[in-house]
NUVEX-445072 format. One line per field, with one value per atom (N, C-alpha, C): residue number from 1; residue in three letters; atom name; x, y, z. Coordinates in nm, 4 decimals. Each point is the difference from the previous one (the first is absolute). Layout:
# NUVEX-445072
seq: NUM, ... .
type: ala, ... .
atom: CA, ... .
x: X, ... .
y: Y, ... .
z: Z, ... .
***
This chain:
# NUVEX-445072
seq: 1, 1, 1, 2, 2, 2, 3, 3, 3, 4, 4, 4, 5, 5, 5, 6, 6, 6, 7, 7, 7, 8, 8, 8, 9, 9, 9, 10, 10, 10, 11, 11, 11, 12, 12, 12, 13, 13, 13, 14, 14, 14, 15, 15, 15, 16, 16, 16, 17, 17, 17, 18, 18, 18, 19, 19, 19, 20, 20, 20, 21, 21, 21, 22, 22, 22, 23, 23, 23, 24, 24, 24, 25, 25, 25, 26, 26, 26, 27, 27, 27, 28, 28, 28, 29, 29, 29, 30, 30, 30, 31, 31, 31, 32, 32, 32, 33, 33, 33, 34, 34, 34, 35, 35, 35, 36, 36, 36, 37, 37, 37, 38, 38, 38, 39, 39, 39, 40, 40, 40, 41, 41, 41, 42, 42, 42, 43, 43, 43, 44, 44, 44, 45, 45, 45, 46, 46, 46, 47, 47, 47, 48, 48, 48, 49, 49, 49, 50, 50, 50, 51, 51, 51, 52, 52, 52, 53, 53, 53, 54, 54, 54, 55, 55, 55, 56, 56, 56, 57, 57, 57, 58, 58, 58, 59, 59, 59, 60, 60, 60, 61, 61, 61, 62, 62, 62, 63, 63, 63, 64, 64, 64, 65, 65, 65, 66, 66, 66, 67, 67, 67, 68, 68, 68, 69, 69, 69, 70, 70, 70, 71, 71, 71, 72, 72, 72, 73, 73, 73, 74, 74, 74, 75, 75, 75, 76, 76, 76, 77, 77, 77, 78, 78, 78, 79, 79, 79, 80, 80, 80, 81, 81, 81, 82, 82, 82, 83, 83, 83, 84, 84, 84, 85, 85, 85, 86, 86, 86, 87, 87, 87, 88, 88, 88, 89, 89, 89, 90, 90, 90, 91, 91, 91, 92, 92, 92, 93, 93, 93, 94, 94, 94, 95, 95, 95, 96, 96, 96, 97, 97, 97, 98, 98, 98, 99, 99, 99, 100, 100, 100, 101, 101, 101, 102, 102, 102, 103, 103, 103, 104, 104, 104, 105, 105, 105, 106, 106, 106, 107, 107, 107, 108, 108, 108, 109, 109, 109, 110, 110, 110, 111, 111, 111, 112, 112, 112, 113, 113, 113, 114, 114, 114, 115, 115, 115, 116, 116, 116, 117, 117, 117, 118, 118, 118, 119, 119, 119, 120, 120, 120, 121, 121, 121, 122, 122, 122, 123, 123, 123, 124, 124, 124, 125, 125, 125, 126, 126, 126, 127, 127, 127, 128, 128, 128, 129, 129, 129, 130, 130, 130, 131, 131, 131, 132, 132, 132, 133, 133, 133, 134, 134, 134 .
type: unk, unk, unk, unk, unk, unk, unk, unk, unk, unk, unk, unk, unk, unk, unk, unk, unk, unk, unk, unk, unk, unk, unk, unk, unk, unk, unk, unk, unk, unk, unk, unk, unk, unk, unk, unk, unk, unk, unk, unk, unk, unk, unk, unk, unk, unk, unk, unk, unk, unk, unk, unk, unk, unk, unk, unk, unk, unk, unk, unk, unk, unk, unk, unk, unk, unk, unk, unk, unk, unk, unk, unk, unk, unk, unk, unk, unk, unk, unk, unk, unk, unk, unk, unk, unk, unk, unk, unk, unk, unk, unk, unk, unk, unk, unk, unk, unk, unk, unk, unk, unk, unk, unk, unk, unk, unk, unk, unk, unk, unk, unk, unk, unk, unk, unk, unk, unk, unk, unk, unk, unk, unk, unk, unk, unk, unk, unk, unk, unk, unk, unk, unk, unk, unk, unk, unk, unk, unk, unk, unk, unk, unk, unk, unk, unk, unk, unk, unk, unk, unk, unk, unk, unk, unk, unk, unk, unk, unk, unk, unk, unk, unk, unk, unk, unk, unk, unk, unk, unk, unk, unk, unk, unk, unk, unk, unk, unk, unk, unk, unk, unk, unk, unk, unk, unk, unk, unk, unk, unk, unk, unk, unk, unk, unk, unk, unk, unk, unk, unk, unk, unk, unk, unk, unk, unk, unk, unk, unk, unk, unk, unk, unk, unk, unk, unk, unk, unk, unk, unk, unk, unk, unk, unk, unk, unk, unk, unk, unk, unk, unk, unk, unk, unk, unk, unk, unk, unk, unk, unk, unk, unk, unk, unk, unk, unk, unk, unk, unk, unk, unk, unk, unk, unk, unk, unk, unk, unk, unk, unk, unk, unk, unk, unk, unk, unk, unk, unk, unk, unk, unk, unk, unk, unk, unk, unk, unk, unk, unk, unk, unk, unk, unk, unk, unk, unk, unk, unk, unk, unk, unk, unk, unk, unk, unk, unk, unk, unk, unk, unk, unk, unk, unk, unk, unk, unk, unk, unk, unk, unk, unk, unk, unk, unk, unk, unk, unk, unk, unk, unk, unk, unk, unk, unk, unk, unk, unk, unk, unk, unk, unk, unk, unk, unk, unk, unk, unk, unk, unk, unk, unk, unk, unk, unk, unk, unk, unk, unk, unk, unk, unk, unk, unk, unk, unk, unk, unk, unk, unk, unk, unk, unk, unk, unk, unk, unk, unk, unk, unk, unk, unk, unk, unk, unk, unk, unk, unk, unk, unk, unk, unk, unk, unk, unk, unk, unk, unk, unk, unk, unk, unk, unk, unk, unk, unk, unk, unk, unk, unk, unk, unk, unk, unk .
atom: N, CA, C, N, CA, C, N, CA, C, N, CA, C, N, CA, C, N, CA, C, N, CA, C, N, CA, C, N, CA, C, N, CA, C, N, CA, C, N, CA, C, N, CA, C, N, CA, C, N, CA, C, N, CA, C, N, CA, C, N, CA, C, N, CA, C, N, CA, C, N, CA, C, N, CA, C, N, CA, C, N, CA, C, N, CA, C, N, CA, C, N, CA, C, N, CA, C, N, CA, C, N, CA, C, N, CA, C, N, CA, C, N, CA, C, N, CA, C, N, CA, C, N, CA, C, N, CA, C, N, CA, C, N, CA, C, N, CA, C, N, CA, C, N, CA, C, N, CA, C, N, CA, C, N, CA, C, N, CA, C, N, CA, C, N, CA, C, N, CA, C, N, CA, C, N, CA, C, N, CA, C, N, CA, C, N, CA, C, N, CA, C, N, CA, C, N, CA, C, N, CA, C, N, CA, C, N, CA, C, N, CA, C, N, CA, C, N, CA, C, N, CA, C, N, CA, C, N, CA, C, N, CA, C, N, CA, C, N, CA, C, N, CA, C, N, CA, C, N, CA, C, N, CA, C, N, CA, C, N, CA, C, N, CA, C, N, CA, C, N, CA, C, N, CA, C, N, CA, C, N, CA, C, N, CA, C, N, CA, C, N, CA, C, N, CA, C, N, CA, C, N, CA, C, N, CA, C, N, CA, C, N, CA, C, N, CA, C, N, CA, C, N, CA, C, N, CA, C, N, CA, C, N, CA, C, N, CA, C, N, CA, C, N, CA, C, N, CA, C, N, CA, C, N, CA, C, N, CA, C, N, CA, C, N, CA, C, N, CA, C, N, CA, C, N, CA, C, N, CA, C, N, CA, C, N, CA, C, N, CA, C, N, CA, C, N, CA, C, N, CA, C, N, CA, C, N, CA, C, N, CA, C, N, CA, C, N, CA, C, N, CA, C, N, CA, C, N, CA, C, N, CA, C, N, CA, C, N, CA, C, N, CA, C, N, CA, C, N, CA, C, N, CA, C, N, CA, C, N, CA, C, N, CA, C, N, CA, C .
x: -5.5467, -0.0575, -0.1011, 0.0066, -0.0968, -0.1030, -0.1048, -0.1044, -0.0530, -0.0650, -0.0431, -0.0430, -0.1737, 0.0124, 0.0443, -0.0603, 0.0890, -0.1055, 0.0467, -0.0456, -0.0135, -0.0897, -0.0088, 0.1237, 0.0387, 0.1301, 0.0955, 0.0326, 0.1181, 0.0055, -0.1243, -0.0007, -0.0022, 0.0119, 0.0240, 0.1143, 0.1143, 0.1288, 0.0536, -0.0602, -0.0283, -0.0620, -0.1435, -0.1274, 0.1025, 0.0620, 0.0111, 0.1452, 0.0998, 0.1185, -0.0897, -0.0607, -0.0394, -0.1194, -0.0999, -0.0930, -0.0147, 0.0233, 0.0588, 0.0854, 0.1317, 0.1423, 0.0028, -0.0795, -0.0013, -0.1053, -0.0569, -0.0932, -0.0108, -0.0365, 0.0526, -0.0784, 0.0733, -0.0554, -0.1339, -0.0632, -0.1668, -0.0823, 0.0481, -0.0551, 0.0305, 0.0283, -0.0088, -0.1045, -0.0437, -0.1329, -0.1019, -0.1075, -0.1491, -0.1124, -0.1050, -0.1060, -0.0240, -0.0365, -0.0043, 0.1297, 0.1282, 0.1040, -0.0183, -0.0561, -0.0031, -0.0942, -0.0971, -0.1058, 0.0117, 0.1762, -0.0163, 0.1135, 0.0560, 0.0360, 0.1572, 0.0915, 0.1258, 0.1269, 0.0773, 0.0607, 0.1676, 0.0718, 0.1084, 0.0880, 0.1180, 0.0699, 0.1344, 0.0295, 0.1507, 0.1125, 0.0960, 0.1366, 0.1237, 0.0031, 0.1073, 0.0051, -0.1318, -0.0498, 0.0031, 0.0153, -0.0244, -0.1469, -0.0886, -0.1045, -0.0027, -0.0508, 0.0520, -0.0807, -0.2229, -0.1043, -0.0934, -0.0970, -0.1053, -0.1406, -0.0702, -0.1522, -0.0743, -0.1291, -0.0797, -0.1745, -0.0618, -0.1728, -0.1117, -0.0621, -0.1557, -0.0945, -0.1198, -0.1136, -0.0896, -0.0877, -0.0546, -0.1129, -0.0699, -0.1552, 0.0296, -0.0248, 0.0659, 0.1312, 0.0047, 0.1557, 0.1206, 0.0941, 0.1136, 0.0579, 0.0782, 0.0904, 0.1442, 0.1449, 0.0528, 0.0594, 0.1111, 0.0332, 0.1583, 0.0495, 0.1520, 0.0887, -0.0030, 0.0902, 0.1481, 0.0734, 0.1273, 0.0966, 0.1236, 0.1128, 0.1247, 0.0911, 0.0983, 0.0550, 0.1184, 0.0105, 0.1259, 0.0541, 0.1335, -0.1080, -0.0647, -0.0790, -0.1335, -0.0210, -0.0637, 0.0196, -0.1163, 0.0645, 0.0888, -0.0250, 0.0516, -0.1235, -0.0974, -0.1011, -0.0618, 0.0323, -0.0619, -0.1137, -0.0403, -0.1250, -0.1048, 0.0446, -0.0830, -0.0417, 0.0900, -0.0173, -0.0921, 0.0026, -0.0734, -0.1424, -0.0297, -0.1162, -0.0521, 0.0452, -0.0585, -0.0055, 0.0788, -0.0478, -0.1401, -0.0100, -0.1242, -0.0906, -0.0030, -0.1708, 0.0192, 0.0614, -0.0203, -0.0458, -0.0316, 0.0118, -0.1790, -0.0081, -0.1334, -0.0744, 0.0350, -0.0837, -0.0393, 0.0980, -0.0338, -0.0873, -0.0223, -0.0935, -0.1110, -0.0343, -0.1139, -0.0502, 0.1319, -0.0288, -0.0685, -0.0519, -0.0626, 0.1069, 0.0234, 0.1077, 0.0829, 0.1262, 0.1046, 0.0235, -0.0031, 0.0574, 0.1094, 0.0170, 0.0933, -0.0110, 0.0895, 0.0513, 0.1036, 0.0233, 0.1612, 0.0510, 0.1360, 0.0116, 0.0376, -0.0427, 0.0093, 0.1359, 0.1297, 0.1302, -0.0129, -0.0932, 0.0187, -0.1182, -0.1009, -0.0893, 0.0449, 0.1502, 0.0345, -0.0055, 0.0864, 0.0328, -0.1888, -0.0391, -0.1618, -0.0481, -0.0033, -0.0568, 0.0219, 0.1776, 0.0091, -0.0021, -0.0330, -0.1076, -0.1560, -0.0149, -0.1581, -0.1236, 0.0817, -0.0855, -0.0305, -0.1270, -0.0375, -0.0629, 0.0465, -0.0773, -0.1418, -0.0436, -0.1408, 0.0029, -0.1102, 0.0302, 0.1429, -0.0694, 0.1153, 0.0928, 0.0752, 0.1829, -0.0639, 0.0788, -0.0331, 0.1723, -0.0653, 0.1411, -0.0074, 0.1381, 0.0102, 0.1193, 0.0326, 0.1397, 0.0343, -0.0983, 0.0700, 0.0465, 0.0112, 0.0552, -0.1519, 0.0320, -0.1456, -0.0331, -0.0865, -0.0187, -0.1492, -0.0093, -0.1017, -0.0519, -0.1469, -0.0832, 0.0784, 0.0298, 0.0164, -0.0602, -0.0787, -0.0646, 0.0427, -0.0070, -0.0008, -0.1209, -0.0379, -0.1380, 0.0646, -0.0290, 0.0356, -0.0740 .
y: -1.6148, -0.1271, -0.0426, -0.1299, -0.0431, -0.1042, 0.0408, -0.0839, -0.0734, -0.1562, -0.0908, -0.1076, -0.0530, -0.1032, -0.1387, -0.0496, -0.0983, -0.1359, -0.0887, -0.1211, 0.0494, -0.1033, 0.0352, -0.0827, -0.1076, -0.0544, 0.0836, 0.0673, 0.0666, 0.1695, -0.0238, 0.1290, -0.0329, -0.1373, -0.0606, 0.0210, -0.0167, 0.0474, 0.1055, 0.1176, 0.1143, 0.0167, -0.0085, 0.0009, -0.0161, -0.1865, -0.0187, 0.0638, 0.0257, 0.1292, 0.1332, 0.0595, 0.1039, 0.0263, -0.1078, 0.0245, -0.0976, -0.1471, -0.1327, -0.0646, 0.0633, -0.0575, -0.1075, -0.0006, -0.1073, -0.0949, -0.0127, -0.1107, -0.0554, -0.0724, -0.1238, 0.0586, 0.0021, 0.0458, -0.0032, -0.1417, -0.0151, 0.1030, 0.0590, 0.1305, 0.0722, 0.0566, 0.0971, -0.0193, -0.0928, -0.0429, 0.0729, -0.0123, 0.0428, -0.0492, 0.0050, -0.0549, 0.0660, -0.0893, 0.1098, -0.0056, -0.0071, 0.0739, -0.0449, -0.1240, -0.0059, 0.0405, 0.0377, 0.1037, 0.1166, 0.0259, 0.1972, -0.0115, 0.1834, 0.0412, 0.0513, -0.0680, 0.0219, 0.0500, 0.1110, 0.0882, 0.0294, 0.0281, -0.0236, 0.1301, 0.0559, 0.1002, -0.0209, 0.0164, -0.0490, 0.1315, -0.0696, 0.1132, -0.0900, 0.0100, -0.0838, -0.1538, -0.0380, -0.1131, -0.0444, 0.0459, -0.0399, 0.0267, -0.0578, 0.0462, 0.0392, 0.1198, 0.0783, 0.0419, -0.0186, 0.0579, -0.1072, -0.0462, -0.0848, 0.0449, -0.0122, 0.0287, -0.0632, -0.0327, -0.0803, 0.1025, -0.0443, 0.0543, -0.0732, 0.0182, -0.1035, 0.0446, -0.0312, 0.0620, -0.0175, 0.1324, -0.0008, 0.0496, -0.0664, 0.0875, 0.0802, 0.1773, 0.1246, 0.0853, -0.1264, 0.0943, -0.1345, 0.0218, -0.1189, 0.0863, -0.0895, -0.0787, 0.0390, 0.0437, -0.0552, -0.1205, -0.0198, -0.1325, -0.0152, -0.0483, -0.0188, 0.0941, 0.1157, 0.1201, -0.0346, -0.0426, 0.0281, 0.0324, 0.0850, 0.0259, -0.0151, -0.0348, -0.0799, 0.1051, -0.0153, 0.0691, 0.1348, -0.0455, 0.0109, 0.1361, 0.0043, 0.0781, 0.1183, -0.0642, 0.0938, 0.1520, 0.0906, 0.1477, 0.0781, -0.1249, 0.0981, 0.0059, -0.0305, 0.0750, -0.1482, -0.1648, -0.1067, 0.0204, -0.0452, -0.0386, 0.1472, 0.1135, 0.0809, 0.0054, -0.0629, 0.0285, -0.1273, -0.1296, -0.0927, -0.0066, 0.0728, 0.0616, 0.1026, 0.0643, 0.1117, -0.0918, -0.1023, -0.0467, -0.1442, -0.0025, -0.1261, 0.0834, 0.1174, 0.0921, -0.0014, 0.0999, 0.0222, -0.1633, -0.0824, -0.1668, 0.0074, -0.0088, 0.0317, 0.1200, 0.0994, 0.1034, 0.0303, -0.1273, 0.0043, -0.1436, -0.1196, -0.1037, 0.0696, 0.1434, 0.0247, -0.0251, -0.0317, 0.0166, 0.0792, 0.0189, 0.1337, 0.0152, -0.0699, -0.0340, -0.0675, -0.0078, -0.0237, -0.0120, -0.0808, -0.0863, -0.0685, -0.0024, -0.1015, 0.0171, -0.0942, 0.0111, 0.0371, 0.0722, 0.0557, 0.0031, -0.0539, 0.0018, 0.1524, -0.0106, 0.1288, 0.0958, -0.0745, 0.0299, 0.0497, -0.0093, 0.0500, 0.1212, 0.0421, 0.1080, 0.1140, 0.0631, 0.0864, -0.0083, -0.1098, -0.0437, 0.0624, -0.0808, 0.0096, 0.0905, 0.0615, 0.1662, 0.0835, 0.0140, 0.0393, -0.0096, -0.0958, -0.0815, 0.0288, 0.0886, 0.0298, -0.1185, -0.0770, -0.1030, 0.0313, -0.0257, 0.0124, -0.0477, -0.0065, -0.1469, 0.0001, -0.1369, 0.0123, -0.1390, 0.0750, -0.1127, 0.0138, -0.0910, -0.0257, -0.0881, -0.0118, -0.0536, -0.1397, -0.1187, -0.1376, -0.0574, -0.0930, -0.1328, -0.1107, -0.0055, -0.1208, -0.0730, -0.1230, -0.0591, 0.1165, 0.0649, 0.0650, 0.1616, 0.0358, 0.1144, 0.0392, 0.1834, 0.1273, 0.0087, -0.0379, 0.0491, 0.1245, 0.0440, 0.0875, -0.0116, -0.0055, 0.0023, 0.1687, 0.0000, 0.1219, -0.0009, 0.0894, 0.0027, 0.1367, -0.0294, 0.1301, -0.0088, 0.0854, 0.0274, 0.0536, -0.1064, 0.0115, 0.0832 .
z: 1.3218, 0.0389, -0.1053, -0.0364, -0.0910, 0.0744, -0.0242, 0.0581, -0.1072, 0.0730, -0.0717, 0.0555, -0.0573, 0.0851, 0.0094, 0.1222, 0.0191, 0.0666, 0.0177, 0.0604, 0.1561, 0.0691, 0.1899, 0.0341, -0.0693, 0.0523, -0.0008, -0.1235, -0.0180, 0.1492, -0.0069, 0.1182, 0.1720, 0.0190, 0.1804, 0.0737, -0.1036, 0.0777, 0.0686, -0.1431, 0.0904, 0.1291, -0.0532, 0.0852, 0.1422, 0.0426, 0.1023, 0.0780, -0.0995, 0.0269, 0.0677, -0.0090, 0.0099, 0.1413, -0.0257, 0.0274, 0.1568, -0.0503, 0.1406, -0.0184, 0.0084, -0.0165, 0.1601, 0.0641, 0.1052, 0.0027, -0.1361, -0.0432, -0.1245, 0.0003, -0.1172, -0.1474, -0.0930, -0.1231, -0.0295, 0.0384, -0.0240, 0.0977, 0.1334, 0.0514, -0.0904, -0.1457, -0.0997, -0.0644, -0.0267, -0.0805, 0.0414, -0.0967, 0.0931, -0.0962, 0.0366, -0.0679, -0.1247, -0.1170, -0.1074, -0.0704, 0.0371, -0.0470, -0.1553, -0.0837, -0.0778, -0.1389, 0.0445, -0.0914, 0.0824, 0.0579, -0.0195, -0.1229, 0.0179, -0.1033, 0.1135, -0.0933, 0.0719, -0.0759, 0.0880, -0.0970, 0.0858, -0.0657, 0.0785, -0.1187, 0.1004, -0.0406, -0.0062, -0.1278, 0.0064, -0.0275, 0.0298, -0.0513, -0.0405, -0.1122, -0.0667, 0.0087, -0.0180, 0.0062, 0.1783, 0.0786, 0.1434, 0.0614, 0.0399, 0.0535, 0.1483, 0.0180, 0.1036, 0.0274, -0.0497, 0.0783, -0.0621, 0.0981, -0.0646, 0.0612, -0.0813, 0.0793, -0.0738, 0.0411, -0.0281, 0.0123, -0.1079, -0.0106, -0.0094, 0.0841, -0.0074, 0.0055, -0.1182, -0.0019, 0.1134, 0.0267, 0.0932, -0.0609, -0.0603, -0.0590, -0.0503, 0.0060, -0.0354, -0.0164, 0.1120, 0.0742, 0.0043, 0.0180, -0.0676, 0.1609, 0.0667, 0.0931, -0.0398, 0.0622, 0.0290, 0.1012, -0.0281, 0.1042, -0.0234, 0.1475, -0.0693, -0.0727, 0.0335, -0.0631, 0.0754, -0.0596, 0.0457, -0.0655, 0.0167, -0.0165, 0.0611, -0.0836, 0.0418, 0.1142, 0.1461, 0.0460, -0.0445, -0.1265, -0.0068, -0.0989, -0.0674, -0.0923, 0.0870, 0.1284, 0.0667, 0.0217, -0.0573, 0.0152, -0.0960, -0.0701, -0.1525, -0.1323, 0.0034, -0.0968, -0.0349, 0.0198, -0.0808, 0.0504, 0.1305, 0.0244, -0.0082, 0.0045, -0.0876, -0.1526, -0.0764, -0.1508, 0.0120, 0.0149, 0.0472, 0.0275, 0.1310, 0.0394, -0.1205, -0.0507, -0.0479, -0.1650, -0.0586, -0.1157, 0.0228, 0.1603, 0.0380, 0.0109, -0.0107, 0.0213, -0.1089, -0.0963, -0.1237, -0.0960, 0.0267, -0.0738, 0.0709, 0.1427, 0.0424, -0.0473, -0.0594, 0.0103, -0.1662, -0.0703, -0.1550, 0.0147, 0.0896, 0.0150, 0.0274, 0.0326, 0.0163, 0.1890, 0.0825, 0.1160, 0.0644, 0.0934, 0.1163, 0.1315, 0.0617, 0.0934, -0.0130, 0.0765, 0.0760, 0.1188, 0.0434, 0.1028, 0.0677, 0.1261, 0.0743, 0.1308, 0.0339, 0.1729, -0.0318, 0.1342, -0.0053, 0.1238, 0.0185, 0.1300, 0.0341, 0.1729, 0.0024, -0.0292, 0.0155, -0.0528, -0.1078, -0.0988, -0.1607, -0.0273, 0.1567, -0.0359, -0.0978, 0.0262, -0.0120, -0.1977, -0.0074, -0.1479, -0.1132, 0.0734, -0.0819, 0.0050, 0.1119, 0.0388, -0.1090, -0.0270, -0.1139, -0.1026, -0.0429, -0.1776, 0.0323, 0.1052, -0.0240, 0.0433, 0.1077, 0.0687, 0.1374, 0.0852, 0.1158, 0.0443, 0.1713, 0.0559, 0.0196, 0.0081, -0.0154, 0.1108, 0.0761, 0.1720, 0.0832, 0.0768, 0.1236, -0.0371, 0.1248, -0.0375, 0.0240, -0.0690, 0.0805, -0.0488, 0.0308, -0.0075, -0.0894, -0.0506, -0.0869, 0.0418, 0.0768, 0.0401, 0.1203, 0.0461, 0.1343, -0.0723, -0.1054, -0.1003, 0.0143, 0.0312, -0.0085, -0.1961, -0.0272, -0.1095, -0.0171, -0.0645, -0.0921, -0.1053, -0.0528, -0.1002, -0.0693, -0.1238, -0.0824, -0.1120, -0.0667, -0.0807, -0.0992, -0.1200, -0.1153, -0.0708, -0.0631, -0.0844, -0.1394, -0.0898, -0.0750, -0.1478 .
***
């Protein structure tokens, strides 16, 4: 997989395949999307993982991690994750961050992330604060 970034446009289709395939593309958006840092994973020119980074003072944000479903469980959105710390942890980050829904605890747990607080809601979906120390 070759990673590279990319525009926030070029990363909504995904975003809303993946993430609210029962809401209209502009529910992919989010505040910011345009002074973050957006990166997308391809395989033979198809993009098949996108995630998105936003500074947070010390610590930089993810947002919008998705992978296509057809690519789930075969190694993208790990090589992904593990090349968005390494990009934060050469910016001189301290943390890492996100929500995660709770469906994906397991995924992060094992990249060395853990929750920090209680469960809440976003659109009715359990999510979690996860944090790494970078």
């Amino acid at each position: 997989m070759q990673i590279r970034s990319i525009t926030s446009a070029d990363t909504l289709p995904l975003r809303q395949l993946v993430l609210w395939p029962d809401h209209p593309i502009s529910a992919s958006q989010v505040e910011g999307d345009p002074g973050a840092l957006h990166f997308g994973g391809f395989m033979a020119d198809r993009l098949i993982t996108v995630a998105s980074l936003f500074s947070d003072g010390d610590a930089v944000r993810l947002r919008k991690f998705a992978t296509h479903p057809d690519f789930q469980g075969q190694g993208a959105g790990s090589a992904m994750l593990r090349h968005l710390v390494e990009i934060s942890q050469t910016q001189g980050r301290k943390r890492f961050w996100l929500d995660a829904r709770e469906t994906a605890l397991p995924f992060y747990r094992r990249h060395g992330f853990t929750v920090q607080g209680d469960r809440f809601f976003k659109r009715d979906l359990p999510y979690f604060r996860m944090e790494m120390t970078l």
